[in-house]
N, C-alpha and C positions, 0 to 999 in steps of 0.2 A: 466536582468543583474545579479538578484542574482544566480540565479540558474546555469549563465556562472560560477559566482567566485566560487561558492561552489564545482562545479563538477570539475574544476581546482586544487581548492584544496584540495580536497578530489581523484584524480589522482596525483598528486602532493607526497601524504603522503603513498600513493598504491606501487608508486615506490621508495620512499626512506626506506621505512619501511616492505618491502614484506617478508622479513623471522618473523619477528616478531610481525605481525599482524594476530589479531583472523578472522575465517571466520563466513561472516555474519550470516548462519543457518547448516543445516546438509544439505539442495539440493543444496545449492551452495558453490561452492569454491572461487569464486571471488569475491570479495567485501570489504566494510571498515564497522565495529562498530562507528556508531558516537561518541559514549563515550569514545575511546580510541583516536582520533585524537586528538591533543594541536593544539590550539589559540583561535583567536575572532571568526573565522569564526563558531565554531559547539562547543563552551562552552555557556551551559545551552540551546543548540538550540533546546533538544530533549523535556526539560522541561517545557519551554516554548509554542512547537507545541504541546503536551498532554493537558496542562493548560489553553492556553488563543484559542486554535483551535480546535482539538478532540473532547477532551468535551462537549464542548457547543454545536458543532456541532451534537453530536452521538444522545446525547439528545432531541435536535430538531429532528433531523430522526428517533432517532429506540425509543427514550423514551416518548413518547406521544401519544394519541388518534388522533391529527391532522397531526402529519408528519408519520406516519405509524404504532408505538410503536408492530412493529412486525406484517406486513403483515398474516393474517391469524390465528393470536396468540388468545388465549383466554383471557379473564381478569389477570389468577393464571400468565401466561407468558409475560404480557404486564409489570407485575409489574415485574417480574424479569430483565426483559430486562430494564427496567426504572431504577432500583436500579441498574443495572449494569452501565449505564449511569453515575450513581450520584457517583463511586465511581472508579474512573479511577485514580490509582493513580502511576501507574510506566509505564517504556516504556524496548520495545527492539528495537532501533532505528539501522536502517543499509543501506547500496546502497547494489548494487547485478552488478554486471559488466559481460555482456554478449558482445561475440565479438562471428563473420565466423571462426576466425583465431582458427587450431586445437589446443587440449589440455585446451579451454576454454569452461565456461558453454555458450552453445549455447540455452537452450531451459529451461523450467520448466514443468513437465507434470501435470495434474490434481492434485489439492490437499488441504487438509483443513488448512486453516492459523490456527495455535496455540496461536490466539488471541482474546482479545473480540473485537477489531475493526483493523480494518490494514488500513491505510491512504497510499498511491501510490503515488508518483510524478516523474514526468519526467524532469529529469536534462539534461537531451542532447538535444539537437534541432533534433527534429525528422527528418528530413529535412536528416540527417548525418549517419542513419543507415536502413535497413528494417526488417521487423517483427516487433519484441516489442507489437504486442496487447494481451490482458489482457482480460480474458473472465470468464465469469462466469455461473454455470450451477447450474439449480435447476430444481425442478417440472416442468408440464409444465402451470398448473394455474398460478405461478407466473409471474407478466409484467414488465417489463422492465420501470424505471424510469424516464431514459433520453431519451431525443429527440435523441440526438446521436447514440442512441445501436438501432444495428440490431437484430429481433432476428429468432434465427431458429429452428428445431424442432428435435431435434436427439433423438430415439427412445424413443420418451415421456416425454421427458426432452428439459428445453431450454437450447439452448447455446448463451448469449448476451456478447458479443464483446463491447471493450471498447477501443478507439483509443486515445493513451495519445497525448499530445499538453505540448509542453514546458511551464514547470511553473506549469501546472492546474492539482490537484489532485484529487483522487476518495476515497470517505471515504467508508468501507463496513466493512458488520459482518461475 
């Protein structure tokens, strides 16, 4: 239910505010900056998912010897990636609005997030649109984390596919 009201209201402030609202990055045109929306719904929301979720989270995954602390890394990069962990301290918080309908971003092609971690969620009921999957490609030593991802072999490289689900997000580096 949150993720109804949020994407209400954050559609809601898309059309009242369309001339004078920033775009969320440089590959897309449509979308909301969380920090520029007013109320309760998305004040200190971004501060809060960096602080009391990210974090802690990245740390258990990328900053440790037990949850991966950098698949394939050696000691000198396990500690960088660990201190990167420990030291999260701002965000660029945004949605991205893809629609069929022409003159909208329909797609995103291959690209490196400009971040140490980028957190995904799915605010619409997937149920309500098609496409939207989310993939990631690396080496092809790398495996695949989740039971979920399928993965496949594109010229020496994997390509793992990630099927969002209303509400559940994907932390990655």
């Amino acid at each position: 239910r949150a993720c109804q009201r949020l994407d209400e209201e954050l559609k809601h402030y898309s059309e009242i505010c369309s001339d004078i609202k920033g775009r969320p990055n440089t590959m897309n045109r449509f979308g909301v900056l969380l920090d520029e929306v007013p109320g309760d719904m998305t004040s200190g929301v971004s501060d809060v998912m960096l602080r009391d979720i990210c974090t802690p989270i990245a740390a258990v995954l990328f900053g440790n010897d037990n949850g991966g602390g950098g698949v394939g890394a050696d000691n000198e990069e396990k500690n960088i990636i660990r201190e990167m962990c420990e030291t999260l301290d701002h965000h660029h918080a945004f949605t991205v609005d893809y629609r069929a309908e022409d003159g909208y971003d329909r797609d995103l092609s291959l690209h490196y997030d400009n971040a140490e971690i980028t957190l995904n969620i799915l605010l619409t009921d997937e149920n309500e649109f098609d496409g939207g999957e989310l993939s990631f490609e690396g080496p092809s030593h790398v495996s695949p984390l989740s039971h979920r991802s399928k993965k496949t072999l594109l010229a020496g490289r994997d390509v793992i596919p990630y099927e969002h689900k209303l509400g559940w997000g994907i932390l990655h580096m």
